[in-house]
C-alpha positions in Angstrom: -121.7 245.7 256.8 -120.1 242.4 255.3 -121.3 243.1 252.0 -120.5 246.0 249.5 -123.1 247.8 249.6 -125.4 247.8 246.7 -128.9 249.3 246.4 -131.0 252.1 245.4 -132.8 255.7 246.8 -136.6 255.3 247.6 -140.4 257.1 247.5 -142.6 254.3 245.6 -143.7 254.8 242.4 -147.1 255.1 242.9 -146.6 258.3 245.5 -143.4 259.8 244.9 -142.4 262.0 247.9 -146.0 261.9 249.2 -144.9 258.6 250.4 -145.6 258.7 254.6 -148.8 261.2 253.9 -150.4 258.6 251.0 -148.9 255.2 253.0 -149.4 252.3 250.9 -147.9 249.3 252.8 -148.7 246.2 250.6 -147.2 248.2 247.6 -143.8 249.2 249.3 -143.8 245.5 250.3 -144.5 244.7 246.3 -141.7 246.8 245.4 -139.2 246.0 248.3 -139.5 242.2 247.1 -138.1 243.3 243.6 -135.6 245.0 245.0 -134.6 241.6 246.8 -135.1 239.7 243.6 -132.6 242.3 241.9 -130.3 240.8 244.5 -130.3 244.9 246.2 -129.0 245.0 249.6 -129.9 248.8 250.9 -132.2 251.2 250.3 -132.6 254.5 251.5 -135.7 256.3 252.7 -136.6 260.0 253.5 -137.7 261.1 256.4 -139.7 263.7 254.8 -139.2 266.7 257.8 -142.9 267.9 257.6 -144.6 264.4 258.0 -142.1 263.7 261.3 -142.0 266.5 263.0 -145.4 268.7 262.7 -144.1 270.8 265.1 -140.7 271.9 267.2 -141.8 270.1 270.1 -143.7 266.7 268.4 -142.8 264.1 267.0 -145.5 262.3 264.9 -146.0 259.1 266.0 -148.1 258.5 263.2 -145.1 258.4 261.3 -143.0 256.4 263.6 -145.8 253.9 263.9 -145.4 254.1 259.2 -141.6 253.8 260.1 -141.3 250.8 262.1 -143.8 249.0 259.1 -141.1 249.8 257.4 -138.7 248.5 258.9 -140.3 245.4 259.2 -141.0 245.3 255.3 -136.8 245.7 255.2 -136.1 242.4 257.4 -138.6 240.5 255.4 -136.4 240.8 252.4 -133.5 241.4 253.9 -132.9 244.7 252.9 -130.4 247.0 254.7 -131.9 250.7 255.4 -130.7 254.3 255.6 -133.6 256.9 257.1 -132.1 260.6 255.7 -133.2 263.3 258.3 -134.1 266.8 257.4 -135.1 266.0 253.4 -135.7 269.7 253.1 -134.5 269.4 249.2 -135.8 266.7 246.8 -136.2 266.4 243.3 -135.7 270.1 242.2 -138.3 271.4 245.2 -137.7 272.8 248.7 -140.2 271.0 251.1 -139.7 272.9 254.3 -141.6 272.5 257.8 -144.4 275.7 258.3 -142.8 276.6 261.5 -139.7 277.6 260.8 -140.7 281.1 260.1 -137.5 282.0 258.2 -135.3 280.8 260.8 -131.7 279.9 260.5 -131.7 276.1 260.6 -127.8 275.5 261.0 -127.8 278.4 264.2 -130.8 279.6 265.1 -131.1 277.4 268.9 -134.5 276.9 268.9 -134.3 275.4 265.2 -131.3 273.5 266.7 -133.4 272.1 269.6 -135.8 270.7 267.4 -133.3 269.1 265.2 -131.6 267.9 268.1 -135.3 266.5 269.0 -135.7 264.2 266.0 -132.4 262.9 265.5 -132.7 261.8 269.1 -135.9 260.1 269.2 -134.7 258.0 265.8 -131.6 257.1 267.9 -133.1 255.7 270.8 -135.5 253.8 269.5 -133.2 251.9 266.5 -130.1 251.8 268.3 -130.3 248.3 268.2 -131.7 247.8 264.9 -129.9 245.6 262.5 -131.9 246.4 259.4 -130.7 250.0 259.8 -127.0 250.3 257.8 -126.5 254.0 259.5 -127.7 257.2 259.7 -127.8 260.6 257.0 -128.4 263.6 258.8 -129.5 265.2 255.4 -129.9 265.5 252.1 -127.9 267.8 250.0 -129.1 270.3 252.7 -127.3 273.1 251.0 -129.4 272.7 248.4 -132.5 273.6 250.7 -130.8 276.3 253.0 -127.4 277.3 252.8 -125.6 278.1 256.1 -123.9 281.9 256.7 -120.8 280.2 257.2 -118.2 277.5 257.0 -118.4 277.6 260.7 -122.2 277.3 260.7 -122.2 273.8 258.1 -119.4 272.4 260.6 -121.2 273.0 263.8 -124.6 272.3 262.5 -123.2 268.9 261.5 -121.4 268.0 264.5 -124.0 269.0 266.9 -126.1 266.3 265.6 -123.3 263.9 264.6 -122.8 263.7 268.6 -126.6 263.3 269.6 -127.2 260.5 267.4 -123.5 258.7 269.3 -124.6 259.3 272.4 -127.5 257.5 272.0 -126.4 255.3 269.4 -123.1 254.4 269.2 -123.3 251.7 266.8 -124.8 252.6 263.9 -122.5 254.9 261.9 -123.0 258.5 260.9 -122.7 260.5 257.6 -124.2 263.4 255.3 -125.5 263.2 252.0 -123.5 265.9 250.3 -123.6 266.4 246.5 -120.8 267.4 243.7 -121.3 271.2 244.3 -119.6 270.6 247.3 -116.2 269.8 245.4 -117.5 272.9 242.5 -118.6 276.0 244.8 -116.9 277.6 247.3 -120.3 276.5 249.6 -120.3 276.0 253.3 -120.0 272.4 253.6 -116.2 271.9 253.0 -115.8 268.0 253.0 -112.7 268.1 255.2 -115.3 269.5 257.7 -117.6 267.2 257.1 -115.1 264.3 257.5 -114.5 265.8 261.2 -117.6 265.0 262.1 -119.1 261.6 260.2 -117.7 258.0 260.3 -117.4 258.1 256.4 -118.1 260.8 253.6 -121.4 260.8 250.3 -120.8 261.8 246.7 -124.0 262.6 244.3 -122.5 262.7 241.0 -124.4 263.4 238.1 -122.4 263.6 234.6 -125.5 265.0 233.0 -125.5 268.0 235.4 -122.0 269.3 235.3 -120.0 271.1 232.5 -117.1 269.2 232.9 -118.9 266.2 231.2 -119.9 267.5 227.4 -120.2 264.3 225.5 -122.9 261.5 225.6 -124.0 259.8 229.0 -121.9 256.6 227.6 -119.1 258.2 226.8 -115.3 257.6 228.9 -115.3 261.1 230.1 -119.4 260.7 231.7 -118.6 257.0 233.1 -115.1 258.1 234.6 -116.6 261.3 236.5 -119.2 259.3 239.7 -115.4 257.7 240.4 -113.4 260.7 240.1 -115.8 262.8 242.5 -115.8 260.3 244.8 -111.8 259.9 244.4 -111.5 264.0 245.0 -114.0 263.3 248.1 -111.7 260.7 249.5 -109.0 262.8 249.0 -110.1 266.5 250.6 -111.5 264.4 253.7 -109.7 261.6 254.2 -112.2 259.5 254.8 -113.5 256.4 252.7 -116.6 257.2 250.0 -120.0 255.8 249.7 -121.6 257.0 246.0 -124.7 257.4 247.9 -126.3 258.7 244.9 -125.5 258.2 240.9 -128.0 258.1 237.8 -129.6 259.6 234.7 -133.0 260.0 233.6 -134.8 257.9 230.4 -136.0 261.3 229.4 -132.5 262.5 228.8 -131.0 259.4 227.2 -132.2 256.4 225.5 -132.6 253.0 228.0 -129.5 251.3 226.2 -127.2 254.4 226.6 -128.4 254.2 230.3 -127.6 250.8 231.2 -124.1 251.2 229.2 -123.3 253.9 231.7 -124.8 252.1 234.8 -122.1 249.2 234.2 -119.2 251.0 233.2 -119.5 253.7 236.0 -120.3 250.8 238.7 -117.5 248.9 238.0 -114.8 251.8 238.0 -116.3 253.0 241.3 -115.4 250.2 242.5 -111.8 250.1 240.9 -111.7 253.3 242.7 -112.5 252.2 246.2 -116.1 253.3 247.4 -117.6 251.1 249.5 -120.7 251.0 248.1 -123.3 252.5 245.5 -127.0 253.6 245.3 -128.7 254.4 242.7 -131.2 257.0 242.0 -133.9 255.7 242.2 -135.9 252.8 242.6 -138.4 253.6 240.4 -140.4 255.6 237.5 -143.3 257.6 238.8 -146.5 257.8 237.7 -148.3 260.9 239.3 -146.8 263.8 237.0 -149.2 266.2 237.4 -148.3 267.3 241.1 -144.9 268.7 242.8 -142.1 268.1 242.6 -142.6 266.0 239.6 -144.8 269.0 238.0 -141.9 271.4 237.7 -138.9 268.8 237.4 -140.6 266.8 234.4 -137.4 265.0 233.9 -137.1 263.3 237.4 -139.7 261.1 236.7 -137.8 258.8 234.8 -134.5 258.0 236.9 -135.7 254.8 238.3 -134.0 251.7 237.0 -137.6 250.2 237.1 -140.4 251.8 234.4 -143.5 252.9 236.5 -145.2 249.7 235.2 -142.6 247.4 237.0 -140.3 246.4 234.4 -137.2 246.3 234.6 -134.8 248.6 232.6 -131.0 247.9 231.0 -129.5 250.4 233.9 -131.4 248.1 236.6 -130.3 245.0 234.8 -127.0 246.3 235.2 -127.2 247.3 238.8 -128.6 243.8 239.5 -125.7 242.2 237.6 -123.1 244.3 239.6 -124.9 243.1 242.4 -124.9 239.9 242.2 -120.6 239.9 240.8 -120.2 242.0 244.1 -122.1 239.4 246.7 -120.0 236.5 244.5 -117.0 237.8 244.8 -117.1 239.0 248.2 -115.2 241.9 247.2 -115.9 243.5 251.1 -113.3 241.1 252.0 -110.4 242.3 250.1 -109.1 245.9 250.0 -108.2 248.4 247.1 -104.0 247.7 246.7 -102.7 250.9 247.6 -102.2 253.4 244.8 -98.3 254.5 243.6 -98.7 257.7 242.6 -101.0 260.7 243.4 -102.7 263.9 241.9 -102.2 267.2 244.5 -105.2 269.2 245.7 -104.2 272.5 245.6 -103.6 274.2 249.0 -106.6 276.7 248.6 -108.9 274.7 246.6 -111.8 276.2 247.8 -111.0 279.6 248.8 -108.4 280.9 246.0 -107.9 284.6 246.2 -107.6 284.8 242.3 -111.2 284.4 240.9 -110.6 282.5 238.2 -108.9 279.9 239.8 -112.1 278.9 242.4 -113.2 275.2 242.9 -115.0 274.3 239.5 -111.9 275.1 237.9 -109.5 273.0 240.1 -111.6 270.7 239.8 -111.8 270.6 235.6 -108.0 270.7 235.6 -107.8 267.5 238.5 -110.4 265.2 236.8 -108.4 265.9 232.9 -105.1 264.5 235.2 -107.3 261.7 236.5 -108.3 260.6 233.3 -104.9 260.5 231.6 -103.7 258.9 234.8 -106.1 256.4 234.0 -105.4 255.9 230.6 -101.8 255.8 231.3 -102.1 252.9 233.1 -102.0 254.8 236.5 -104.2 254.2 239.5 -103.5 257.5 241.6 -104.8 259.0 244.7 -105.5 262.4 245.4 -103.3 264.3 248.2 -103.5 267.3 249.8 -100.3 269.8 250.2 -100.5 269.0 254.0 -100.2 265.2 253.2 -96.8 265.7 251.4 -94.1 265.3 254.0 -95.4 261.8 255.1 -97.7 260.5 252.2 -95.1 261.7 249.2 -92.8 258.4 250.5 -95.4 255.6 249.5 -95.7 257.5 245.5 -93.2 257.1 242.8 -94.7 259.8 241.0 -97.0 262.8 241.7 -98.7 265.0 239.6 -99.4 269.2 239.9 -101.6 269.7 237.5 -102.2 273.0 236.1 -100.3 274.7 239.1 -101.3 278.7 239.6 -99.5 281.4 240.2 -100.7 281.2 244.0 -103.0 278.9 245.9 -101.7 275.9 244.3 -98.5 275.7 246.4 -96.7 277.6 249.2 -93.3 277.7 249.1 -92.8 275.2 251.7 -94.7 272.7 250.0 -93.1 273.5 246.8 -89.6 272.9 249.0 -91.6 269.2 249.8 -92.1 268.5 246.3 -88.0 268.6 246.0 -87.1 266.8 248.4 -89.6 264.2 246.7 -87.9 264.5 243.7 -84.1 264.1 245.0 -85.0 260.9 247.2 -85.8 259.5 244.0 -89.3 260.4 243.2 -90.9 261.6 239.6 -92.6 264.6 239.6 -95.2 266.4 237.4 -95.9 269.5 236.7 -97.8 271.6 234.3 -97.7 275.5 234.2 -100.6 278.1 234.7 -98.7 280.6 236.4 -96.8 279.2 238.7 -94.0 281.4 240.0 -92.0 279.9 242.7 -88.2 280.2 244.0 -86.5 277.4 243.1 -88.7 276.7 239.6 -85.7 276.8 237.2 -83.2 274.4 240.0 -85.5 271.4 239.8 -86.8 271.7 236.1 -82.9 272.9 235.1 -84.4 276.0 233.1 -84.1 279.5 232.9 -87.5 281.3 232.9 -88.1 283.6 230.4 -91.3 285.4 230.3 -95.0 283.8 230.3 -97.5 285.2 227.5 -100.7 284.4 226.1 -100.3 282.1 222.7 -100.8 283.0 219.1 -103.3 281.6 216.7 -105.8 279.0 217.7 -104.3 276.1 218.6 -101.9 274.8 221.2 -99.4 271.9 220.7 -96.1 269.9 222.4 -94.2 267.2 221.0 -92.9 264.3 223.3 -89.1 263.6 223.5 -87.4 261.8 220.2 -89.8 260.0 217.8 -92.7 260.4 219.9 -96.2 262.0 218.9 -96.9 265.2 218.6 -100.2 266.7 220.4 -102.3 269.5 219.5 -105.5 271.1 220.2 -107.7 274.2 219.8 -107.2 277.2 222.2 -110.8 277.5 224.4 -112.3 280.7 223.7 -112.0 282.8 227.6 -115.1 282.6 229.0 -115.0 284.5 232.5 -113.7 283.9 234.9 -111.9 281.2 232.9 -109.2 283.5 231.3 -107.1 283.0 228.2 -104.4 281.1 229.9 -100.6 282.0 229.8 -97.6 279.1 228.4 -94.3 279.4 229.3 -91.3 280.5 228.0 -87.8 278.8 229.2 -84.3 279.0 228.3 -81.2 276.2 228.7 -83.2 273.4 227.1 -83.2 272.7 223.8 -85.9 269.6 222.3 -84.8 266.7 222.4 -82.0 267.5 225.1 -82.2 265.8 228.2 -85.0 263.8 226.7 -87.1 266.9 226.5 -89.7 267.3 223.6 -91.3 271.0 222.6 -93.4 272.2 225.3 -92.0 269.2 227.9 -89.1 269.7 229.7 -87.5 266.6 231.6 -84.9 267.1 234.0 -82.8 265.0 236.6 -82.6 266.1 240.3 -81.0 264.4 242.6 -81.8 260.6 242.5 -85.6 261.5 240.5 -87.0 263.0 238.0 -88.9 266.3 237.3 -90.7 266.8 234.1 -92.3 270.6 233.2 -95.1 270.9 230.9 -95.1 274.9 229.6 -98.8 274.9 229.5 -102.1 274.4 231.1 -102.1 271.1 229.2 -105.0 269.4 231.7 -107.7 272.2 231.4 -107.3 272.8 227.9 -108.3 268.9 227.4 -111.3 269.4 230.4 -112.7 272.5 227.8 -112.2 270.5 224.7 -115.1 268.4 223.7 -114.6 264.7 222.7 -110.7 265.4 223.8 -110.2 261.5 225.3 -112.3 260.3 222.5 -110.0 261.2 219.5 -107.7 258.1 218.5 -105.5 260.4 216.7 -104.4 262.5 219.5 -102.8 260.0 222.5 -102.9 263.1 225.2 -102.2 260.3 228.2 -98.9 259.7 225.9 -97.4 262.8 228.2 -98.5 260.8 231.6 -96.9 257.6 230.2 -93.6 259.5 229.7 -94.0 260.1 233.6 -95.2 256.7 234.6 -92.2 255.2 232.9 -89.3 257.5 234.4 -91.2 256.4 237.6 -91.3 252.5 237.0 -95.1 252.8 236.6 -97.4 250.9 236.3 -95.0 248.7 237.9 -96.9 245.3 236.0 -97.2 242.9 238.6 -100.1 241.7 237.2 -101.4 243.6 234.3 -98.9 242.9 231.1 -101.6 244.7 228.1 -104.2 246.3 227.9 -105.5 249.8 226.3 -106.3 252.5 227.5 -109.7 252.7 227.6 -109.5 250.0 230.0 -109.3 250.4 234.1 -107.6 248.3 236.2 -107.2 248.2 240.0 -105.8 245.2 242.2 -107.6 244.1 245.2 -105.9 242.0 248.3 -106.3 240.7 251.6 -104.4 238.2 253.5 -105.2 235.0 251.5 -106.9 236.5 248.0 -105.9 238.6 245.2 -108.1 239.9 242.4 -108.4 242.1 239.7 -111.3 244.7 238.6 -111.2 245.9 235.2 -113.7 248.1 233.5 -113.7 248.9 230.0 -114.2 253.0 229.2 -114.6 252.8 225.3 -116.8 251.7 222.8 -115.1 249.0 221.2 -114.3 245.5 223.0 -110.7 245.0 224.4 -108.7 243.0 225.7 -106.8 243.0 228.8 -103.6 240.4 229.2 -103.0 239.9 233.4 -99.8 238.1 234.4 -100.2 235.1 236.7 -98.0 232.6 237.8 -98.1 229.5 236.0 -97.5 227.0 239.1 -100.5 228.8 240.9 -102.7 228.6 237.3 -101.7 225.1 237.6 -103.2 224.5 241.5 -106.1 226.9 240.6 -107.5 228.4 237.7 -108.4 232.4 237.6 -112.1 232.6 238.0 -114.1 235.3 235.7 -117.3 236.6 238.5 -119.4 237.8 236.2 -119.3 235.2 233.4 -119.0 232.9 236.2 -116.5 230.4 234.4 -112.7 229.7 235.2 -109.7 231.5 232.8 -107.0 229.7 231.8 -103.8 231.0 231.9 -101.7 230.1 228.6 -97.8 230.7 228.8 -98.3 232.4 232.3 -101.2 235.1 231.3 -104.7 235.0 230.9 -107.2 237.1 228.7 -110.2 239.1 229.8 -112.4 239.9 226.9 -114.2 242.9 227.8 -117.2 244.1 225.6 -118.2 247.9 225.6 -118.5 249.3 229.0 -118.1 245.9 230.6 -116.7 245.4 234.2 -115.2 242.1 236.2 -113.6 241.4 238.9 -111.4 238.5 238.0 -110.1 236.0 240.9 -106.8 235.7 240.6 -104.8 232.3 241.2 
């Protein structure tokens, strides 16, 4: 598609997910020409698996004959869309087909065949289709049945992965997985996944996970749709659609809504998906019936009311929009990121219980943020990315590395060879016990014990802050946590600080925090929100012994800002987001005989920037985004 893809998930609001059995025509029509004049490019529908395929060996043309209506709706108003197969889970409810019998969708081969079946008949008849964008073979299908194995979600997918291609081999492929797929040890692993679709889905919601405690507006909530989709990117190496992001009016008020809307838009973005949809179109207004009923609360995701009107979230997708199509942002490409976060090895599948994947993933998203608001833009890597990958970082970060699963020693042996060509490593202890620990760091380990009192703290080298926090109560399996004890550096020393050790090896540098520093700030509420206590003061310290950020354009701006650089060939631009609740400011370098030829051009406030004594200033208000041209 030449545009970033910017739309919205579908039933009508009249109907809900009794959409194809209740077909209303002239009121999808209604409601697709809104979505036109909200300057929406895609949209995608649910191919509700009881109304298209009645039974194994039928499909409804009844349906098809709804379908292609449809479609026709979508040219009118030159909307893009995305049919989902096998919508066996929506909205809280399971809405199965009554001839399964308890079969096993992902092996049993008759369930297959019929699978096979619809996939097919969609493929052959759209191939040519230009007002289809691609193909999702699901929806959260977990969620609805989960398969008996690994091996099971990986076939199931790739068996019909290769019967839409062989009919279709232009439209692309993917699965709608959700964030339980990056929390729970579950079948659908999203390197498999990646092995079998053209690009990989994220459904991040802050209001359903733990790891996002404060209010849906907060920097924590608007930096987790971009971090899932980061961590996605990164365990499949494949790029990231956030096919589906949102909240619900009756969780938080309209304004808190369309403050998260705009900041978490624009630092997707900054973080390279390739599009966003948001859940959903609209408000319904039949309560009364399932799945509505029993999920009161879904009922009000839609950036539209039921009555038509438009709400601040919608406003805010429509502005993004409309910056996006401006901008042309599908024409330049995220500037590659200088340092990276590792995956650990067995993020899924860790033998020690409390160490499973909603865990790794509290401790990676706490070292995203204070990447972030370091300054940083990172990357996630895997361990099996180090030997080639490592050389395009200055600086990578272990965060919270475990006593096993979080490195073998070969990869630990990559890491130092990182380190003595020059790199800048990070790492911070929770059990790690490695040969070769006390050669890189230049410490003598001691013992490792559990800490007295109630609160932890460190204190960065010379005159620079000290940092403290309370100890979280264990809650199993999340255990009390161990710190470190080393010998042969003293504070200070080095430029080592209480708690930090910082050591030279070979040409780099290798910096040791003595405690679980990142999942102590994921289990602290309103952590990133307390001014007094500069956590992402410990990743600056890294980012400066690695020449980062390296300023090419960026010369001030707080932390609560994001900023990522964008390039092609012939254009360079910057996208900034602000995080916080207070406007900022963000100072970008430019040069001053290009500001001369051509001034830097503001998208969303549509108006040039000058550029005074070779910088120009960005005001951002709270939870603003632009993507600045730059001259």
């Amino acid at each position: 598609m030449d545009d970033f893809i910017c739309g919205v998930n579908y039933w009508p609001r009249e109907t809900g997910v009794h959409m194809w059995k209740e077909w209303n025509p002239e009121s999808i029509e209604t409601e697709f020409a809104q979505m036109a004049a909200l300057s929406l490019n895609s949209c995608r529908v649910f191919l509700l698996w009881e109304d298209f395929q009645p039974n194994p060996d039928t499909i409804s043309e009844d349906a098809m004959t709804k379908f292609e209506t449809l479609v026709q709706i979508a040219r009118r108003h030159g909307i893009r869309l995305i049919p989902t197969f096998f919508t066996g889970h929506m909205s809280g409810e399971n809405w199965d087909v009554p001839w399964r019998r308890d079969r096993d969708p992902y092996s049993d081969p008759g369930m297959l065949r019929a699978q096979v079946r619809l996939v097919g008949e969609f493929a052959r008849r759209y191939r040519d289709e230009q007002a289809i964008l691609f193909w999702d073979l699901a929806n959260e299908p977990d969620v609805f049945c989960k398969p008996r194995s690994v091996d099971a979600a990986w076939l199931w997918t790739y068996v019909l992965y290769r019967e839409i291609k062989a009919h279709d081999p232009v439209h692309p492929v993917t699965l709608g997985t959700h964030a339980w797929s990056i929390f729970t040890p579950g079948p659908f692993r999203l390197g498999d996944v990646a092995e079998a679709c053209d690009f990989l889905c994220m459904h991040p919601y802050p209001s359903y996970t733990p790891l996002c405690p404060e209010p849906l507006d907060s920097l924590r909530s608007s930096y987790f749709t971009s971090f899932a989709c980061k961590l996605t990117e990164g365990l499949g190496g494949k790029r990231v659609l956030l096919e589906e992001f949102g909240s619900s009016t009756q969780m938080a008020s309209e304004d808190v809504e369309g403050r998260f809307f705009s900041a978490a838009l624009y630092s997707a973005l900054a973080n390279g998906v390739t599009g966003a949809l948001a859940w959903c179109f609209g408000d319904f207004k039949r309560q009364d019936r399932l799945p509505y009923d029993s999920t009161p609360y879904e009922v009000g995701f839609g950036i539209t009311a039921a009555d038509g009107r438009v709400k601040p979230k919608g406003e805010a997708l429509a502005s993004f929009a409309r910056v996006t199509r401006a901008a042309r942002i599908a024409e330049l490409s995220p500037a590659p990121a200088r340092a990276a976060i590792l995956v650990p090895k067995r993020y899924y599948d860790n033998p020690d219980e409390e160490n499973g994947p909603l865990r790794n993933a509290a401790a990676l998203f706490a070292s995203f943020i204070l990447a972030k608001r370091a300054g940083m833009d990172v990357a996630f890597v895997t361990p099996e990315q180090l030997g080639d990958a490592a050389h395009g970082y200055r600086a990578l970060f272990v965060p919270c590395a475990t006593r096993r699963g979080t490195l073998n020693v070969t990869d630990f042996a990559a890491l130092k060879a990182f380190v003595e060509a020059g790199g800048t490593l990070y790492c911070s202890y929770d059990g790690l016990a490695v040969d070769g620990l006390g050669e890189l760091f230049r410490v003598g380990v001691v013992s490792s014990s559990v800490p007295q009192g109630d609160t932890w703290s460190l204190s960065l080298p010379g005159s620079g802050p000290v940092l403290s926090g309370p100890l979280p109560k264990p809650v199993p399996p999340i255990l009390a946590r161990k710190h470190l004890a080393v010998s042969g550096c003293s504070e200070d020393a080095n430029g080592s600080g209480r708690g930090i050790v910082v050591s030279e090896y070979g040409q780099g540098h290798a910096v040791l925090v003595t405690m679980p520093f990142e999942l102590y700030l994921a289990t602290t509420p309103y952590a990133f929100e307390d001014e007094s206590q500069p956590y992402h003061a410990v990743y600056s310290l890294v980012g400066k012994l690695a020449g980062l950020p390296d300023g090419a354009h960026v010369c001030d701006r707080g932390p609560d800002v994001e900023v990522k650089e964008f390039v092609s060939a012939e254009r360079r631009a910057i996208v900034a987001v602000n995080h916080g609740r207070q406007q900022q400011a963000v100072r970008i370098r430019v040069s001053a005989e290009n500001a001369r030829r051509r001034p830097a051009w503001s998208w969303r406030q549509e108006r040039p920037i000058s550029a005074a004594g070779g910088a120009l200033e960005l005001a951002l208000g709270p939870s603003e985004g632009d993507i600045v041209e730059l001259p």
